[in-house]
N, C-alpha and C positions, 0 to 999 in steps of 0.2 A: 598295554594301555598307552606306554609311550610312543610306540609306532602308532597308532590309531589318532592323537595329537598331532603330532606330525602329519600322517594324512591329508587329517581334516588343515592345516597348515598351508599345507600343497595345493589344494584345491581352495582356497580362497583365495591364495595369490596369486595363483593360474585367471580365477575367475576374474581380479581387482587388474589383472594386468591385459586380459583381453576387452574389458570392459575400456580402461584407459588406450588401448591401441585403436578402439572404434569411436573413440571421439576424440580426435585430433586435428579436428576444422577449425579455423579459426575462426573467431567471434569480438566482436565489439564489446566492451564493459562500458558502460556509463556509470558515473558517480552524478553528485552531486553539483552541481553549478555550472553545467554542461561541457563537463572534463569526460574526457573520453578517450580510451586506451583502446586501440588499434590492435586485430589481430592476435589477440591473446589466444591459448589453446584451450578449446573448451573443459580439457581434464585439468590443464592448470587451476581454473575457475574453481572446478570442480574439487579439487585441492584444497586451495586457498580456504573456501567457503568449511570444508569441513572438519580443515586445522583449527578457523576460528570458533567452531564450534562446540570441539573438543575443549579448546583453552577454557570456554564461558562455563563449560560444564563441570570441569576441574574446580574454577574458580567458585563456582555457586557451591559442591562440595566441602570446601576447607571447612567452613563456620562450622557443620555438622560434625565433622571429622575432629575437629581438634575440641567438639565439647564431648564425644562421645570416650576420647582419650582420658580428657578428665575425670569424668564420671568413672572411669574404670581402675584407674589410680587412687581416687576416692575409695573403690570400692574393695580394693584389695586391701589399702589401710585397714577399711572396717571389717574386712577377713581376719587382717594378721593379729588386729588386735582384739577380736573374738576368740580366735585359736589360743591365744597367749592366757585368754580369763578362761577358758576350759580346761585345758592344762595344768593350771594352777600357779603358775607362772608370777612372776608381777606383772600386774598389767603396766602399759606404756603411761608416760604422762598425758594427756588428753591435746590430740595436735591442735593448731588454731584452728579454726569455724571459716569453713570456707568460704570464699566470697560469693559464691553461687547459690549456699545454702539458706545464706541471708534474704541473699535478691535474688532471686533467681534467673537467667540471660533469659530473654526475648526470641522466642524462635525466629527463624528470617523466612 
């Protein structure tokens, strides 16, 4: 399986590296206010454009990511300390009320 990962590895960066060797014409970028960058490479473009892309993507992630953490911490609490009243255990002191369970966050 590990060699087949690899592989597939090999042959996407063969393709992302012939793909950037056929577009290496240079190109004008325009911005805004009629600023304009000379002879950039169209794969640098091509680059830039898809790093920024990636970043927004990441970024639009976190919100999800770090309530989805929560909940799971929460959620192992209310494992440990179901295990512990099965058991027979003493149960835990009862942790504080989390602030999410009150109000609950606004999805974005």
């Amino acid at each position: 399986m590990r060699y087949l990962v690899w592989a597939l590895r090999l042959l996407v960066f063969v393709a992302v590296l012939m793909f950037a060797l056929k577009n290496t014409e240079p190109v004008a970028v325009k911005f805004y206010a009629d600023y304009v960058v000379q002879n950039v490479p169209l794969i640098v473009v091509m680059l830039a454009a898809f790093v920024v892309g990636a970043l927004f993507g990441l970024l639009l992630s976190v919100p999800a990511t770090m309530r989805r953490r929560r909940e799971a911490i929460r959620l192992r609490r209310e494992v440990d300390r179901l295990q512990a009243q099965v058991n027979g255990g003493p149960a835990p002191a009862p942790a504080t009320v989390a602030p999410e369970s009150v109000a609950p966050m606004s999805p974005l």
